[in-house]
C-alpha angles and dihedrals in degrees: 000000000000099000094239114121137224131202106226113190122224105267135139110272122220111275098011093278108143100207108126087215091058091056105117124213145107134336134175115245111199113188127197132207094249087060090253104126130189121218111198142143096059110195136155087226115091087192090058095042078054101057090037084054079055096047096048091041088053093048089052102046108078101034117098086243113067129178112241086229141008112189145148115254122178109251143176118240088240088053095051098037097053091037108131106252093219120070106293125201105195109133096217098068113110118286102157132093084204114073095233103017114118130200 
């Protein structure tokens, strides 16, 4: 683990596991031109992924260096916990706003 920590609030977790790295929910994808990305924010709330795609959006949007994307993908807490800080290019994070759907 990367010794980073995540809040993960008490909700029910897909399938009745209570593992708090099994809880799904939201995530912020951020993609970069050079194909690296950043997941980050993870919360069990849609409604709060939401408003932190429109922070980061509005942080990026008047500096001289832009993402190509910031979006919400569904995510699982160990995903995003043990996501790589800097700019990661493995194809199998989580790159979907649908929990199962691949692209």
């Amino acid at each position: 683990m990367s010794g980073r920590q995540v809040v993960v609030p008490r909700t029910p977790t897909v399938g009745g596991t209570g593992s708090s790295e099994e809880v799904w929910g939201w995530a912020v994808r951020r993609e970069w031109r050079d194909g690296r990305h950043d997941l980050f924010g993870f919360t069990a709330d849609r409604h709060m992924a939401d408003r932190a795609v429109a922070r980061d959006r509005g942080f990026w949007r008047v500096g001289p260096v832009r993402p190509a994307a910031v979006y919400v993908v569904a995510a699982n807490a160990s995903a995003v916990v043990g996501h790589p800080v800097s700019g990661c290019c493995d194809s199998s994070c989580p790159d979907s706003p649908e929990r199962g759907e691949v692209r």
